[in-house]
Backbone as CSV, one residue per row, in Angstrom:
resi,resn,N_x,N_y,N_z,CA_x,CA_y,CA_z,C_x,C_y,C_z
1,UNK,-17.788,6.112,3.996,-18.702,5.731,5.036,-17.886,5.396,6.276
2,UNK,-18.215,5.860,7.494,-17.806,5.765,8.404,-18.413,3.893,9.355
3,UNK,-17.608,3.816,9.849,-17.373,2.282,10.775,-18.559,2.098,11.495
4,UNK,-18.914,3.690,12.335,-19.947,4.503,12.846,-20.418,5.236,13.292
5,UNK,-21.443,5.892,14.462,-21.522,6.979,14.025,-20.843,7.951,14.189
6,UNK,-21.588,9.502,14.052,-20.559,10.643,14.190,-20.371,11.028,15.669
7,UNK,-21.225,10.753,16.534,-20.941,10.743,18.240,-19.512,9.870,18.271
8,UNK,-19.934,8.470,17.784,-18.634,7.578,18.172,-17.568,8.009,17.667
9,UNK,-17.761,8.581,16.379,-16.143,8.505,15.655,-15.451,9.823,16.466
10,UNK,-16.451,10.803,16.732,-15.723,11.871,17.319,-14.904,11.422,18.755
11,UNK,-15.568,10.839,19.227,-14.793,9.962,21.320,-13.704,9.333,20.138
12,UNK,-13.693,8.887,19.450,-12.825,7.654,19.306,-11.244,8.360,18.269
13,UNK,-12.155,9.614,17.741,-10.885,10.496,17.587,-10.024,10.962,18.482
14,UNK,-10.150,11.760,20.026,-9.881,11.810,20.772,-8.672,10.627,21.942
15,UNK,-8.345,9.446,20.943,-7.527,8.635,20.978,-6.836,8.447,19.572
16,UNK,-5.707,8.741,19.697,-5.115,8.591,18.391,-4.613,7.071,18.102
17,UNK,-4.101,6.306,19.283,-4.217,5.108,18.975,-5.008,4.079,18.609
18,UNK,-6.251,4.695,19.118,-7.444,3.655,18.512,-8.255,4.024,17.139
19,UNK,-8.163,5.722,17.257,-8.710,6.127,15.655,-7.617,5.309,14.568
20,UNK,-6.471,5.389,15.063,-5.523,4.535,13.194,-5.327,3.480,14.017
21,UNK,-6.210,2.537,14.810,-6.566,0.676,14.961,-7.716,0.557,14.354
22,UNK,-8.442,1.392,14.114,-9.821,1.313,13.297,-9.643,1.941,12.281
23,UNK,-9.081,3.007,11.860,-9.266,3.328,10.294,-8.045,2.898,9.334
24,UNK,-7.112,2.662,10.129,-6.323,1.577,9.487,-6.374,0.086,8.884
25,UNK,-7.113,-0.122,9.419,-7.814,-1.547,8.877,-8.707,-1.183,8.241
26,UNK,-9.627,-0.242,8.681,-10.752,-0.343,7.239,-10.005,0.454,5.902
27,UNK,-9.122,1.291,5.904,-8.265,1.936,4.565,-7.567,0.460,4.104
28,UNK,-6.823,-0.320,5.021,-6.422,-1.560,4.239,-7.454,-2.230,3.126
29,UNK,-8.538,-2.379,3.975,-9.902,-3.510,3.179,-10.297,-2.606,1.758
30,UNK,-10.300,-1.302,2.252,-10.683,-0.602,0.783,-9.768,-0.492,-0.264
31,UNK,-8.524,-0.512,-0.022,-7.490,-0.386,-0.138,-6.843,-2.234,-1.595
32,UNK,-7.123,-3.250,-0.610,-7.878,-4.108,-1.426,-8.686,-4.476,-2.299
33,UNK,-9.416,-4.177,-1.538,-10.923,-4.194,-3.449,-10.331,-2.966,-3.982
34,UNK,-9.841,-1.999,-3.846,-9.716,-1.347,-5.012,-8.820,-2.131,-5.987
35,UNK,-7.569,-2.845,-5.608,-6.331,-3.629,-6.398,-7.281,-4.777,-7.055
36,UNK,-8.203,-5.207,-6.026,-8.635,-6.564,-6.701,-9.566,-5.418,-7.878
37,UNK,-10.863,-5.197,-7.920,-10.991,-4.283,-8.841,-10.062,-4.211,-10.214
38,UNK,-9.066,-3.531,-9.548,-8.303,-3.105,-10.901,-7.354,-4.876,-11.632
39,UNK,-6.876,-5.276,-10.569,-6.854,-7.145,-11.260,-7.528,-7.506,-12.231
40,UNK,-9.110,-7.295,-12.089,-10.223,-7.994,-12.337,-10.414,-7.465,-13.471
41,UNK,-9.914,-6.022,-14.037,-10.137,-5.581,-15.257,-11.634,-4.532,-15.084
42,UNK,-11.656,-4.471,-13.782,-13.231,-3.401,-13.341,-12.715,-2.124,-12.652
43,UNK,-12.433,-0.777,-13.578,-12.018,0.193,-12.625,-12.917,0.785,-11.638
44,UNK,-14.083,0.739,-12.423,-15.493,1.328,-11.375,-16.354,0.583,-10.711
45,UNK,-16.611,0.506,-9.786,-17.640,-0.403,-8.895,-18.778,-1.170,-9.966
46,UNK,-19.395,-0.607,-10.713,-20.301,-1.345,-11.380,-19.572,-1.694,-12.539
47,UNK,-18.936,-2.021,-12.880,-17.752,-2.617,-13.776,-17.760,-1.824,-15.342
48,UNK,-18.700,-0.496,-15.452,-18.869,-0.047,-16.226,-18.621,0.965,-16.788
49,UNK,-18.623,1.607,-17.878,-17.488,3.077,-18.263,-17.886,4.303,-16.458
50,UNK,-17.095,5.121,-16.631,-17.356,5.633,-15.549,-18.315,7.515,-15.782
51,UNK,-18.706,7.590,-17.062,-19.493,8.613,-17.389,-20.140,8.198,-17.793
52,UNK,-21.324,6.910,-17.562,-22.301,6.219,-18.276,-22.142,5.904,-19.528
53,UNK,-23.220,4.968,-20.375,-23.099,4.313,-21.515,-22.579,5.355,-22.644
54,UNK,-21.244,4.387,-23.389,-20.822,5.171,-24.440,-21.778,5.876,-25.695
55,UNK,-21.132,6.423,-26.484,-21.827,6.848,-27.431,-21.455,6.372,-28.569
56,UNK,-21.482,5.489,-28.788,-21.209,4.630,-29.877,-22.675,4.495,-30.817
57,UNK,-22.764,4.700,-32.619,-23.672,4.598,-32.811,-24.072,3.117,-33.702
């Protein structure tokens, strides 16, 4: 997901210093919850197998 929209992100590509001041910080933040995530013992966002419920009978 983008910061916003696709008008803006395109002007704001057109600066290379300000496109990696903004997507550099948001790759950090994601970048984060993914480690915390994996800390936490949750590889997938809903903390659950990642091909839905096992098949265990």
């Amino acid at each position: 997901m983008m910061p916003w929209s696709v008008p803006i992100m395109a002007m704001l590509a057109t600066s290379p210093p300000a496109w990696r001041r903004v997507m550099d910080r948001r790759a950090q933040r994601v970048m984060q919850a993914a480690e915390l995530r994996l800390t936490a013992g949750r590889a997938h966002p809903g903390g659950g197998p990642a091909n839905g419920p096992s098949l265990r009978a």
